[in-house]
N, C-alpha and C positions, 0 to 999 in steps of 0.2 A: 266760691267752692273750696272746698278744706280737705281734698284730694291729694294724699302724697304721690310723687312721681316713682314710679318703675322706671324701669329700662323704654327708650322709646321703641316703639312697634317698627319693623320691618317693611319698605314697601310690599308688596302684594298685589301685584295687578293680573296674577292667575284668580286670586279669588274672587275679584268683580269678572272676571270673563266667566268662571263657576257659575257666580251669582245669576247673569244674567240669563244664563243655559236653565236655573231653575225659577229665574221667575215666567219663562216664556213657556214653561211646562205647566206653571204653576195655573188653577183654578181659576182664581181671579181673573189673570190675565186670558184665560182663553174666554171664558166667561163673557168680559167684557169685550173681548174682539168681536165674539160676531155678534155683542149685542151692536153694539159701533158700527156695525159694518152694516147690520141690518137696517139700524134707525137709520142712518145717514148715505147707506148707498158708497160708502168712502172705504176704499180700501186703506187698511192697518196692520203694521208687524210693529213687533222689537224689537231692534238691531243692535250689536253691538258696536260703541263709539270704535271710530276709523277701520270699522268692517270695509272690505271691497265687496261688495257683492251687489249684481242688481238690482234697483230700486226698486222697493215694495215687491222682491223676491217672496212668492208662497202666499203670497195675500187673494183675497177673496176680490172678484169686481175691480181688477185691474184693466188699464187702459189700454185698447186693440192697438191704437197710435203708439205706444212707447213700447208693447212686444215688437210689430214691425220695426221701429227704429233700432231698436237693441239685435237684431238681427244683423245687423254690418258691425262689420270690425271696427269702423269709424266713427259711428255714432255709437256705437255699445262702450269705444275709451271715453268719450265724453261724456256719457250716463253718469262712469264711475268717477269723471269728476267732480260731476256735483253732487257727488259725496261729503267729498271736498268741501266744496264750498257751502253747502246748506248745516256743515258742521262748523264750518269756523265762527266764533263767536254769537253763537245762539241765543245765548240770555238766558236769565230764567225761565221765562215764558215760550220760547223758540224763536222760531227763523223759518222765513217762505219765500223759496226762491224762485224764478221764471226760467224755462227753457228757452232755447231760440224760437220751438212754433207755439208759446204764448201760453201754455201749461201749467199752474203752482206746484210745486212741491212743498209738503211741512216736515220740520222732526221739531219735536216738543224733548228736552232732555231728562232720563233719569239718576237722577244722584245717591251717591256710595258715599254717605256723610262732604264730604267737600269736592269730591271728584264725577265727575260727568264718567258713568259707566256705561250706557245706551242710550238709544234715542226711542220715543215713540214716532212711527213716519205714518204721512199720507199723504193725500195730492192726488197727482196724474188728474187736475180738473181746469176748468176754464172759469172767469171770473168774469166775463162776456162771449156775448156769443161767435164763434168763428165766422172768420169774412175772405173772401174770395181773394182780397189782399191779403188776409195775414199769410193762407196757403199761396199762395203764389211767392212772399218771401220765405216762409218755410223750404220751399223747393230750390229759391236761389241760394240758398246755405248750404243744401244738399249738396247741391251741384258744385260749390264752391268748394266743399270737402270730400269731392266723387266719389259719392252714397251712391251705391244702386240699387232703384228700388221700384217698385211698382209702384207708378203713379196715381191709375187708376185704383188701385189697393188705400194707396195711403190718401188720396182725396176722400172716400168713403171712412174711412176711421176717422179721420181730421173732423171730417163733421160730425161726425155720431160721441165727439165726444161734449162728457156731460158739462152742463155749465152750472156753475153754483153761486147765488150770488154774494158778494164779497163780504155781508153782514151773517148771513147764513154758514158760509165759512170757517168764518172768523170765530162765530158761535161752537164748532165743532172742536175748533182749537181750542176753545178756550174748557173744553168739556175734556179734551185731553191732557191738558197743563193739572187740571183737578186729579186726574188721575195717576198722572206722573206722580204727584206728591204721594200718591198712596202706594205705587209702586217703588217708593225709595224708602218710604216707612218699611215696608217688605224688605225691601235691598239688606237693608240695618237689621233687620232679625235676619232674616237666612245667613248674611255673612256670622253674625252672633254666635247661631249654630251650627255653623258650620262643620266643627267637629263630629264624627258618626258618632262615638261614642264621651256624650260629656261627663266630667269626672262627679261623683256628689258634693264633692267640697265648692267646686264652681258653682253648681246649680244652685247648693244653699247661697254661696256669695251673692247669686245676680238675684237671687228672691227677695234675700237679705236690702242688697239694695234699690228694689224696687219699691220695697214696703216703707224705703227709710229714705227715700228719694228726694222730698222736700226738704231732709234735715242735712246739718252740716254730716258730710261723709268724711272717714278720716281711712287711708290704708289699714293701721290698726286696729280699727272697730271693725272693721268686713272680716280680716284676716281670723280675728278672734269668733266673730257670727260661724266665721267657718271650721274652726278650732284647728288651726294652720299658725306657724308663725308668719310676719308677715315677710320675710324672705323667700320660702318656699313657697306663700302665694303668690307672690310676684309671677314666678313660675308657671304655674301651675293654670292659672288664672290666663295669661297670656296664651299659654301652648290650647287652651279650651275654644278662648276666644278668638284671636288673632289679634286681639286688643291691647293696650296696656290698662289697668285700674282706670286710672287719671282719663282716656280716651273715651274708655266706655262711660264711668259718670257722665262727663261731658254730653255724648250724644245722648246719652238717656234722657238726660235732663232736658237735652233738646224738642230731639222726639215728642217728648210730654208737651212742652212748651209747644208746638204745633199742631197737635191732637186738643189743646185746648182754644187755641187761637181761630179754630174751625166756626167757633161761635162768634159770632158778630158781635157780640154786646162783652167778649172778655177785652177785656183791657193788657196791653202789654206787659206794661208793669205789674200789675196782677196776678199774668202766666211766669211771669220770669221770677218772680220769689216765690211762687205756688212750686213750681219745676226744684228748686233751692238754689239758685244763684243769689248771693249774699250784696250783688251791687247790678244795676242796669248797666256802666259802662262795660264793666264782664261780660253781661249778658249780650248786649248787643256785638262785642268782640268777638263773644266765641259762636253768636248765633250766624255772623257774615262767614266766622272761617267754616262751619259746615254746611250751612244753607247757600252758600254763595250769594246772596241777599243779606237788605237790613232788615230786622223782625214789619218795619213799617210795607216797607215793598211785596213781601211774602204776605201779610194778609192782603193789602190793598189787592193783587194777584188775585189770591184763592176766592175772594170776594166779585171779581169781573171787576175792577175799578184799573187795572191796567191793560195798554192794548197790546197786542201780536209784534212783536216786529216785523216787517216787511225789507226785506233786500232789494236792491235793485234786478229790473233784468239782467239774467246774465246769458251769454250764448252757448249755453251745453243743453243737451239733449237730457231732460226727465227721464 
């Protein structure tokens, strides 16, 4: 790529917390929540990464067992730690962690070019069916963390909740991972646009190089598309985007490279000079620094050729 360097961009982590405020308003995303919620009976939000807030807060078909347990001040801190922990290294694909009474939770993550900005969550389910053991230790944790709680209450919710089983599951997740990828495609234009009002010089720049995408891009030649020198582009350009020149090529090119890689039969190498990356070892560099993957992992994924990661049991309350 034949991108001159600007000034480097500014962290920004008000504008992924933006971002995520408008993809969760956004169409798609409600769209597909209660198609999600419908087909699959599983409840789903969008959270933002290292949110505190109750799991699966606002979602449709939450678990009776995890409202009762979120009612104690004891089990409602331990909720919020497996926050915590169902966030700490996720993967591409996500992370599914176990409660103490035997419950998954998922978050599948969505990405802001290199940075994990939210999560997709679900869970509150059982991957077997509950047994008169598992409640009975469920209750000695309780008791060991002096929960008080109606037993009778929470025997009846323990069992009524839903069991799924773990191929089924896994299938849901992996129906969300798909989605993820379309919700960071999203991430990348809203933050783009971020700006209420963008300038015309910008607009013509990002047209300019959408249309000219495949070819070698140069600061000069955009600056001049825009009839700007290329110093006050620099400018000008950044204050629209939040970008530098050099960043936004980059993801663009990526972007593309992804929206083409959707097809099972393109080849990598293929997408990545189609995109205009002038070598694979570029491409694959600069596809790990925003996809957080190699271009190989990232299809194998989008294809169902990778599995879920699974965490161990941990002892906090879903």
């Amino acid at each position: 790529m034949q991108a001159t360097h600007c000034a480097q961009s500014a962290p920004a982590s008000h504008r992924g917390d933006d971002v995520v405020a408008r993809l969760r308003q956004s169409e798609i995303f409600r769209d597909y929540q209660d198609a999600f919620q419908t087909a699959t009976g599983l409840p789903l939000v969008l959270r933002e990464a290292g949110s505190f807030q109750p799991p699966l807060h606002g979602a449709r078909q939450t678990n009776r067992l995890c409202a009762i347990l979120t009612g104690s001040s004891r089990t409602c801190a331990t909720c919020l730690q497996v926050q915590q922990e169902v966030e700490r290294e996720p993967g591409a694909q996500g992370k599914t962690v176990r409660c103490f009474a035997g419950l998954a939770e998922s978050v599948v993550p969505v990405r802001l070019g290199e940075r994990v900005i939210a999560y997709l969550q679900t869970g509150q389910i059982m991957t077997r069916r509950p047994s008169e053991q598992g409640f009975r230790a469920a209750l000695a944790e309780l008791a060991r963390w002096r929960a008080t709680v109606d037993v009778d209450l929470l025997r009846r919710a323990y069992f009524e909740t839903r069991v799924l089983p773990k191929a089924r599951y896994h299938a849901a997740l992996r129906l969300l991972a798909s989605f993820a990828q379309h919700l960071s495609l999203l991430s990348n234009e809203l933050m783009i646009r971020s700006s209420s009002v963008e300038p015309p010089a910008a607009a013509k720049a990002r047209a300019f190089i959408t249309e000219h995408l495949g070819e070698p891009l140069s600061l000069e030649q955009v600056a001049r598309a825009a009839n700007m020198s290329a110093f006050y582009f620099c400018k000008v350009f950044k204050s629209a985007t939040g970008l530098t020149f050099t960043h936004y090529v980059a993801r663009s090119r990526i972007e593309r490279t992804k929206q083409m890689l959707l097809n099972p039969h393109t080849r990598i190498s293929e997408a990545a000079y189609e995109a205009g990356f002038q070598s694979l070892s570029q491409f694959n560099r600069v596809f790990r620094r925003f996809a957080g993957e190699s271009p190989t992992s990232y299809r194998a994924r989008i294809h169902g050729a990778a599995p879920v990661a699974t965490a161990h049991p941990i002892p906090f309350a879903a």
